[in-house]
C-alpha positions as a LaTeX table, in Angstrom:
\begin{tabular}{lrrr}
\hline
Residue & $x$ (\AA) & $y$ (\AA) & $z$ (\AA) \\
\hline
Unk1 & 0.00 & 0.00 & 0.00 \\
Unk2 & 1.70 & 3.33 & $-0.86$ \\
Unk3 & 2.08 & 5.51 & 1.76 \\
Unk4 & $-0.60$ & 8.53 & 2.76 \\
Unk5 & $-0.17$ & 11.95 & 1.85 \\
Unk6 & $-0.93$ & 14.40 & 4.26 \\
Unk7 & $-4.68$ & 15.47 & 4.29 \\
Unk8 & $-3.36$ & 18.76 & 4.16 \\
Unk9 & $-0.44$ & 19.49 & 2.73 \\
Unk10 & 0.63 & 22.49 & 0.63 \\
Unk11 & $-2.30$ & 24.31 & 2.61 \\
Unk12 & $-1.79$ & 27.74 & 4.91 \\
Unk13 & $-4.27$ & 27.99 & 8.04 \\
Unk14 & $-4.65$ & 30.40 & 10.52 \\
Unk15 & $-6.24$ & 29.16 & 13.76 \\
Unk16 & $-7.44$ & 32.38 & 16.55 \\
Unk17 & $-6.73$ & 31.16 & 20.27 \\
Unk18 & $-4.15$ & 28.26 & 19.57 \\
Unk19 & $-2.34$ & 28.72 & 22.74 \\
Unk20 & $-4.07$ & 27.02 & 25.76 \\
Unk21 & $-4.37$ & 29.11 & 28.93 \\
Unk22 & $-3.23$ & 26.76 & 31.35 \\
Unk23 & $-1.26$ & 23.24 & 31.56 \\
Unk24 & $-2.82$ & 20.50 & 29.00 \\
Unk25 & $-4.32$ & 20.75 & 25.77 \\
Unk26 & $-6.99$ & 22.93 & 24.89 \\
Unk27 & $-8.92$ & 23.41 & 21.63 \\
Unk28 & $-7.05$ & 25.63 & 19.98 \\
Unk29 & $-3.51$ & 23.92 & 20.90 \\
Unk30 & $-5.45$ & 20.38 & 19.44 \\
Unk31 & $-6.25$ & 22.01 & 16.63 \\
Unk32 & $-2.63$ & 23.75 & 15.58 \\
Unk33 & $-0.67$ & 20.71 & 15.88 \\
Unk34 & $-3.39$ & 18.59 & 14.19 \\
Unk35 & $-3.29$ & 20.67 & 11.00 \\
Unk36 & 0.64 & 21.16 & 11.17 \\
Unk37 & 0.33 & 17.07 & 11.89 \\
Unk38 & $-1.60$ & 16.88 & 8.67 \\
Unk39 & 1.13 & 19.09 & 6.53 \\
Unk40 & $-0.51$ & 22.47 & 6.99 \\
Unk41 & 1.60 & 25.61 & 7.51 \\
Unk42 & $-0.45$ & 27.45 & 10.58 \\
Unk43 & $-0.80$ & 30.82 & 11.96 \\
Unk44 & $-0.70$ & 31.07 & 15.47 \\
Unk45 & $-3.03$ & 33.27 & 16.71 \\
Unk46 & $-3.76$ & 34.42 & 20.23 \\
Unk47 & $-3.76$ & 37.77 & 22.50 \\
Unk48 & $-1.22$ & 36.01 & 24.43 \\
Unk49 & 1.92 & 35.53 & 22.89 \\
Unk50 & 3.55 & 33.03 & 25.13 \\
Unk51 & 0.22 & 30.91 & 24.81 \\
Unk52 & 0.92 & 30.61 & 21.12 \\
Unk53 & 4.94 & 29.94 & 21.43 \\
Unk54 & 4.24 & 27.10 & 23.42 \\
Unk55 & 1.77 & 25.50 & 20.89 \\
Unk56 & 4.33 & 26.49 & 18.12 \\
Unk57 & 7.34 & 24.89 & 20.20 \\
Unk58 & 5.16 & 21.18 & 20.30 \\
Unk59 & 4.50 & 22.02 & 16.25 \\
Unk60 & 8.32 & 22.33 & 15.74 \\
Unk61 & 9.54 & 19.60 & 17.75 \\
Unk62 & 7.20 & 17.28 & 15.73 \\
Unk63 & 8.51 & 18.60 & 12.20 \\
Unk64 & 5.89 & 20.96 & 11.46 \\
Unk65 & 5.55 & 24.32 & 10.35 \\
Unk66 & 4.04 & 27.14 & 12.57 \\
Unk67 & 4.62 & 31.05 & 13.69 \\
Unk68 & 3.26 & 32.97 & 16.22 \\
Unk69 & 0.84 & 36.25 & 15.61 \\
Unk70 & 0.07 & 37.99 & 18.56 \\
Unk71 & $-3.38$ & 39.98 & 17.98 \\
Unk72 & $-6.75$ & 41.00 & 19.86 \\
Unk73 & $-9.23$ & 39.73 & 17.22 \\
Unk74 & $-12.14$ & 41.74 & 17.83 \\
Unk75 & $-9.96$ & 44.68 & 16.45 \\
Unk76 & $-10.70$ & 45.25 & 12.91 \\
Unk77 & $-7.27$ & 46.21 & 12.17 \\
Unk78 & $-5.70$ & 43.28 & 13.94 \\
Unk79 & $-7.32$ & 40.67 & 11.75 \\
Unk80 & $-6.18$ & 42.65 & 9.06 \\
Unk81 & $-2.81$ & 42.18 & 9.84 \\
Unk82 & $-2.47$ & 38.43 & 10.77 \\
Unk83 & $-4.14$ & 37.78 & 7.79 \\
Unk84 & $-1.64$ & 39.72 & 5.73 \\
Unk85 & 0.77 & 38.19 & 8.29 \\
Unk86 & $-0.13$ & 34.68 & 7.18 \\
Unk87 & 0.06 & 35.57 & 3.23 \\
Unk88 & 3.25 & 37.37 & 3.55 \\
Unk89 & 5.07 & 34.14 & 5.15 \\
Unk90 & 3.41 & 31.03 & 3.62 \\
Unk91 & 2.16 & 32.79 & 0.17 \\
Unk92 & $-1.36$ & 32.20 & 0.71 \\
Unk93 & $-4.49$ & 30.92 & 2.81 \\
Unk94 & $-6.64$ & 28.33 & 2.95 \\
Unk95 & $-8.29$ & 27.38 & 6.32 \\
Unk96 & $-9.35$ & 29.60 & 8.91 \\
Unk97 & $-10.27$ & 28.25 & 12.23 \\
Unk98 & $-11.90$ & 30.58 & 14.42 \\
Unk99 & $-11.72$ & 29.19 & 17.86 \\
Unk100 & $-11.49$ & 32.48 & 20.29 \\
Unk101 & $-14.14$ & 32.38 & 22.74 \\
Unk102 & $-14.95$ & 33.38 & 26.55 \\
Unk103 & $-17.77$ & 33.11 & 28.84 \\
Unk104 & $-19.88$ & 34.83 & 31.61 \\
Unk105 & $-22.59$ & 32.77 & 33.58 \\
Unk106 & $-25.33$ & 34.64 & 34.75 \\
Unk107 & $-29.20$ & 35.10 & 33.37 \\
Unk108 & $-30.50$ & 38.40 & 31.34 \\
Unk109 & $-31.22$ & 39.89 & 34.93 \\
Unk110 & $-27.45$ & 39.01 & 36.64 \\
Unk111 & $-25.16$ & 40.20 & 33.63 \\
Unk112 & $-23.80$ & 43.78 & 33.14 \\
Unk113 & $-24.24$ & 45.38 & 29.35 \\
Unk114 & $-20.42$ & 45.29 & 29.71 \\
Unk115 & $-20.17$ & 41.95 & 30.44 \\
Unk116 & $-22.87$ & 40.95 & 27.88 \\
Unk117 & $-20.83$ & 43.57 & 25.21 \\
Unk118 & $-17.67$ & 41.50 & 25.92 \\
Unk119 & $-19.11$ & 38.31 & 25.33 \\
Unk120 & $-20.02$ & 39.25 & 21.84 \\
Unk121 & $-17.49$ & 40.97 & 20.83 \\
Unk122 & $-15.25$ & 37.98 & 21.38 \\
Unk123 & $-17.17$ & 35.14 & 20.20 \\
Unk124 & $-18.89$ & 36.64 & 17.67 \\
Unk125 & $-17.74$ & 39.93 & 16.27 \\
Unk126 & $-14.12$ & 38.48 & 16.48 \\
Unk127 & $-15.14$ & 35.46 & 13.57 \\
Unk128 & $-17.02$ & 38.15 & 11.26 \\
Unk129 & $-13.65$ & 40.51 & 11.49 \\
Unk130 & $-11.39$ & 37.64 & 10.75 \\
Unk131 & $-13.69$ & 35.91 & 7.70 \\
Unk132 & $-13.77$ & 39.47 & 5.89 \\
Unk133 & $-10.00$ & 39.72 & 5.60 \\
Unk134 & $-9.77$ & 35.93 & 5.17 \\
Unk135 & $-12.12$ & 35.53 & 2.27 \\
Unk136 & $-10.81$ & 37.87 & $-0.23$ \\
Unk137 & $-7.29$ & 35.77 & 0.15 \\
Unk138 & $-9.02$ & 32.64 & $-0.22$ \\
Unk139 & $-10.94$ & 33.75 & $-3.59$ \\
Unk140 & $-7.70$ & 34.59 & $-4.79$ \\
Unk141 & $-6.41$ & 30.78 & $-4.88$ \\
Unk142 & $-9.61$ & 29.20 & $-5.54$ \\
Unk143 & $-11.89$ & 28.62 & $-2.45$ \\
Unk144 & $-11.00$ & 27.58 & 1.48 \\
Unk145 & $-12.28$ & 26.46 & 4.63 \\
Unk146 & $-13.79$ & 28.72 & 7.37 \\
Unk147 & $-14.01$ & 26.67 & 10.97 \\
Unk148 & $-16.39$ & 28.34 & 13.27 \\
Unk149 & $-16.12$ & 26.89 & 16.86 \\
Unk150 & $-19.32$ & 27.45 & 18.99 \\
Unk151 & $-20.70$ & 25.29 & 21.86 \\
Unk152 & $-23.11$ & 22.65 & 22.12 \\
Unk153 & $-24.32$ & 25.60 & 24.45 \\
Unk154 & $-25.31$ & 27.19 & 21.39 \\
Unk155 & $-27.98$ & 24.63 & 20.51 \\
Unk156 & $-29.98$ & 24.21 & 23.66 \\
Unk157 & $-30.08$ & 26.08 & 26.81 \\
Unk158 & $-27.03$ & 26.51 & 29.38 \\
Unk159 & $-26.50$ & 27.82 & 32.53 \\
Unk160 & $-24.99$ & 31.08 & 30.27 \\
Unk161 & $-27.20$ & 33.08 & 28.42 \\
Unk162 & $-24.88$ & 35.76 & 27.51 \\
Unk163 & $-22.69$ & 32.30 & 25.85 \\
Unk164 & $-25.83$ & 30.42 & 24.96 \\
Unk165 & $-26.66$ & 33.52 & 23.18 \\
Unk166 & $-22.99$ & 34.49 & 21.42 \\
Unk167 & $-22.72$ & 31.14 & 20.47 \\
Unk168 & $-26.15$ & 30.57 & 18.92 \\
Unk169 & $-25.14$ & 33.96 & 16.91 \\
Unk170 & $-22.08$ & 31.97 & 16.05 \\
Unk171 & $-24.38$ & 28.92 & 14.11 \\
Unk172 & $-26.33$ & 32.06 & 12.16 \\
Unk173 & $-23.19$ & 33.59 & 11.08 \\
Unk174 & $-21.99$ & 30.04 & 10.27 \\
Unk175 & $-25.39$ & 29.20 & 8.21 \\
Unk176 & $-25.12$ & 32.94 & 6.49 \\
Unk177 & $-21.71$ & 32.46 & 5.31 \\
Unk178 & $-22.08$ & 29.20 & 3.67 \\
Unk179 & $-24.49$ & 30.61 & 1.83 \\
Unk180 & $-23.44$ & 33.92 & 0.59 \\
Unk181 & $-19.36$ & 32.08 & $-0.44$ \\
Unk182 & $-20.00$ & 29.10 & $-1.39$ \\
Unk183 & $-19.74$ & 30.36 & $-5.20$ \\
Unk184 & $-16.52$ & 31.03 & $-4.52$ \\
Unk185 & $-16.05$ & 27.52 & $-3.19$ \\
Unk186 & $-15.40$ & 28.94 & 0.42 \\
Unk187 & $-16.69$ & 26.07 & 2.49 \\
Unk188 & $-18.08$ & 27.36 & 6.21 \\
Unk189 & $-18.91$ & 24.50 & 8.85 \\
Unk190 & $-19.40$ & 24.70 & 12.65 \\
Unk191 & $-17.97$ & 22.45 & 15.07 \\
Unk192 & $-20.01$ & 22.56 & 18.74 \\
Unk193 & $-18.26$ & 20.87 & 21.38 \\
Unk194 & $-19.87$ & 19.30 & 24.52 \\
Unk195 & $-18.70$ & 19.22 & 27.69 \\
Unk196 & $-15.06$ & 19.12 & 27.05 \\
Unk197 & $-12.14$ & 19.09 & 29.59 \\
Unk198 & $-9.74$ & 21.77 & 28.98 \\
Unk199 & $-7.25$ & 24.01 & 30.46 \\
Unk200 & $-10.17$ & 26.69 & 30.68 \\
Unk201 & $-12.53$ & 24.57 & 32.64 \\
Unk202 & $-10.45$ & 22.84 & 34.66 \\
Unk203 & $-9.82$ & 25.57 & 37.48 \\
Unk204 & $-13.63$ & 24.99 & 38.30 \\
Unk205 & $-14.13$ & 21.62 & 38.07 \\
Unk206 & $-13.37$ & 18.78 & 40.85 \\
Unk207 & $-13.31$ & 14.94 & 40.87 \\
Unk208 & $-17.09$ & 14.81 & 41.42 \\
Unk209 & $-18.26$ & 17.44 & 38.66 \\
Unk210 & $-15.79$ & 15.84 & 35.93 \\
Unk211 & $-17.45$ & 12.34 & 36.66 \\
Unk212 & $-21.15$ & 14.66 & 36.58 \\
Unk213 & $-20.03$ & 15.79 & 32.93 \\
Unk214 & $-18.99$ & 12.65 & 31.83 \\
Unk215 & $-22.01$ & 10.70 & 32.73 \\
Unk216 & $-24.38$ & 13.73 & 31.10 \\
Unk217 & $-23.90$ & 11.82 & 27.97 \\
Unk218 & $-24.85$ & 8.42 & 26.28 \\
Unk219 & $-21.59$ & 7.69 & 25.88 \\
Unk220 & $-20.26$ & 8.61 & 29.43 \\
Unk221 & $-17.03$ & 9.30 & 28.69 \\
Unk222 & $-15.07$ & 12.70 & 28.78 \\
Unk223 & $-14.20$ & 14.77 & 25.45 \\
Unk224 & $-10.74$ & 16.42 & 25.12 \\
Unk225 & $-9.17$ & 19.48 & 22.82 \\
Unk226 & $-8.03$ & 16.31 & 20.62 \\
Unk227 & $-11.48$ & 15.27 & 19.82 \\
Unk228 & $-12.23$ & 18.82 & 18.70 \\
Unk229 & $-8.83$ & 18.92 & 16.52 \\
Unk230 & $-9.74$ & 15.55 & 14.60 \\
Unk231 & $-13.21$ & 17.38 & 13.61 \\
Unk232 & $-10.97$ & 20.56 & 12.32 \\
Unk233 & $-9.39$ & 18.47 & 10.23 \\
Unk234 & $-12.08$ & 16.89 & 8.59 \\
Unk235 & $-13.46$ & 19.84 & 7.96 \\
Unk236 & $-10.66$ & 21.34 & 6.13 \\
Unk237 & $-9.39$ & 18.45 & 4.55 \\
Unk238 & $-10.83$ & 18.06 & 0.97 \\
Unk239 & $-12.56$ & 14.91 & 2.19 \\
Unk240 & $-15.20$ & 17.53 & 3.17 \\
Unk241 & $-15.35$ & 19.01 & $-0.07$ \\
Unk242 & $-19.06$ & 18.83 & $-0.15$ \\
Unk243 & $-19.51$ & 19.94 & 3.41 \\
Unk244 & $-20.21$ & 23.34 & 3.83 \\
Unk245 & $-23.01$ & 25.26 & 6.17 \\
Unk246 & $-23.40$ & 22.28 & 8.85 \\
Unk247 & $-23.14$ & 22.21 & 12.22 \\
Unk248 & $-20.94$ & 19.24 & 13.89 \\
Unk249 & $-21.51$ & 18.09 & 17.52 \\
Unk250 & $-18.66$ & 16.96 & 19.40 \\
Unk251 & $-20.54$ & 16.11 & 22.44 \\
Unk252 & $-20.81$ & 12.16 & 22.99 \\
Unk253 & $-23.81$ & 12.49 & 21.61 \\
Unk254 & $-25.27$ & 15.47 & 24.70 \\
Unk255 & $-27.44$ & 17.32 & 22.37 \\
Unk256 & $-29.86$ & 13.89 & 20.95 \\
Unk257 & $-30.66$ & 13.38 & 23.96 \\
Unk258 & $-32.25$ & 14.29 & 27.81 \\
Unk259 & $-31.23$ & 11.73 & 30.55 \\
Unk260 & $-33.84$ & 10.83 & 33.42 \\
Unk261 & $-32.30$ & 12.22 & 36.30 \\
Unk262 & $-33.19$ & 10.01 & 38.94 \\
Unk263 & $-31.05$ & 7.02 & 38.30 \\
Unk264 & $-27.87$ & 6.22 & 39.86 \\
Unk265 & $-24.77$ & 8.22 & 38.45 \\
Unk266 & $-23.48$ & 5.81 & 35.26 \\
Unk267 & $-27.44$ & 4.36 & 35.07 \\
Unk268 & $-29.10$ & 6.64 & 33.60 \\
Unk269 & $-31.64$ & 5.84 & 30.88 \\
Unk270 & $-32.20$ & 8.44 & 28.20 \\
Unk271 & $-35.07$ & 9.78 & 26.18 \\
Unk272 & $-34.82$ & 11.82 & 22.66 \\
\hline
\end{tabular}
């Protein structure tokens, strides 16, 4: 059997929040070294530099290709520039993985217009600045792949509304885009992950609410960054060539289904 090409190689991607913001792997980091993994030249985006120098250190020691852009991307000019940034070193751009997010907890009545402001801004202004620089580079060599990450918390209610809502905004925005670029064979998919363990959580969690998430699904086991970062690279691989405007749970199947509350943790029976 000859040996496999790499899914991606010859491609350029930028991915936004690639450095993870505490030990361990978070989305982002997944993501970068998956695509690098896969032959992709990445971008390493995130407003903390030494976030995205560790990501690009694990992409290097493995043989990859990666640099490090340091930006705020929900300033217009920023995404302006690591876009450029990306062109001017690898040539040009292909994939786009917008993967910056934050969140507040808190109903309509508990959250500040600041707080709600900041939420939006980040989650969902950020991905709109980033796709209008990225998409004029992308018609330019023929089409690309836009990668919007939101949150299974964007498809049913959450203990979040101000996140519920940024990241139901971030499914429209998703939906629109496939639609209005797909002519120019710009491909936009979603990726919503479940309850995920990462290096944001994990400063709130303890032994008893990890084992509470994992056994919230049918499958009752916990999801990690890497999980995320294998659906990335579907979805810019040309396997998905004919995959544009969905929406892809990553949730151990959370969102098909409600579980009956009542039973024993690791026995519960579920309903769809």
């Amino acid at each position: 059997m000859p040996e496999r090409r790499p899914r991606l190689e010859g491609k350029v991607a930028i991915v936004t929040g690639a450095g993870s913001s505490g030990p361990g792997i978070g989305n982002g980091k997944a993501i970068s070294v998956l695509l690098a993994r896969e032959g992709a030249k990445v971008l390493l985006v995130d407003a903390v530099g030494e976030r995205a120098e560790e990501t690009g250190a694990t992409i290097l020691e493995e043989g990859g290709e990666a640099s490090v852009f340091q930006a705020n991307v929900t300033v217009d000019a920023q995404c302006n520039g690591l876009v450029s940034a990306a062109v001017e070193r690898y040539g040009r751009l292909d994939i786009l993985v917008n993967n910056v997010g934050i969140s507040k907890r808190g109903t309509i009545l508990e959250v500040t217009e600041e707080e709600w402001d900041q939420v939006m801004a980040v989650n969902v202004k950020s991905m709109m600045l980033t796709s209008r620089h990225a998409i004029p580079q992308m018609e330019r060599t023929g089409g690309g792949s836009i990668i919007n990450i939101a949150s299974t918390a964007g498809l049913r209610a959450h203990h979040s509304t101000p996140y519920t809502a940024s990241k139901a905004a971030v499914v429209g925005l998703t939906f629109s885009m496939a639609a209005d670029h797909g002519r120019a064979n710009i491909r936009v998919n979603c990726i919503a992950p479940g309850l995920v363990y990462t290096p944001m959580v994990a400063p709130r969690m303890d032994d008893g609410l990890r084992e509470k998430r994992r056994d919230a699904s049918p499958l009752g086991t916990e999801g990690t960054g890497w999980d995320i970062g294998y659906a990335a690279v579907y979805l810019a691989s040309d396997e998905a060539r004919w995959v544009t405007g969905v929406v892809l749970p990553v949730d151990a199947g959370l969102t098909v289904t409600t579980p009956i509350t009542n039973e024993p943790a690791g026995q519960q029976q579920w309903t769809r």
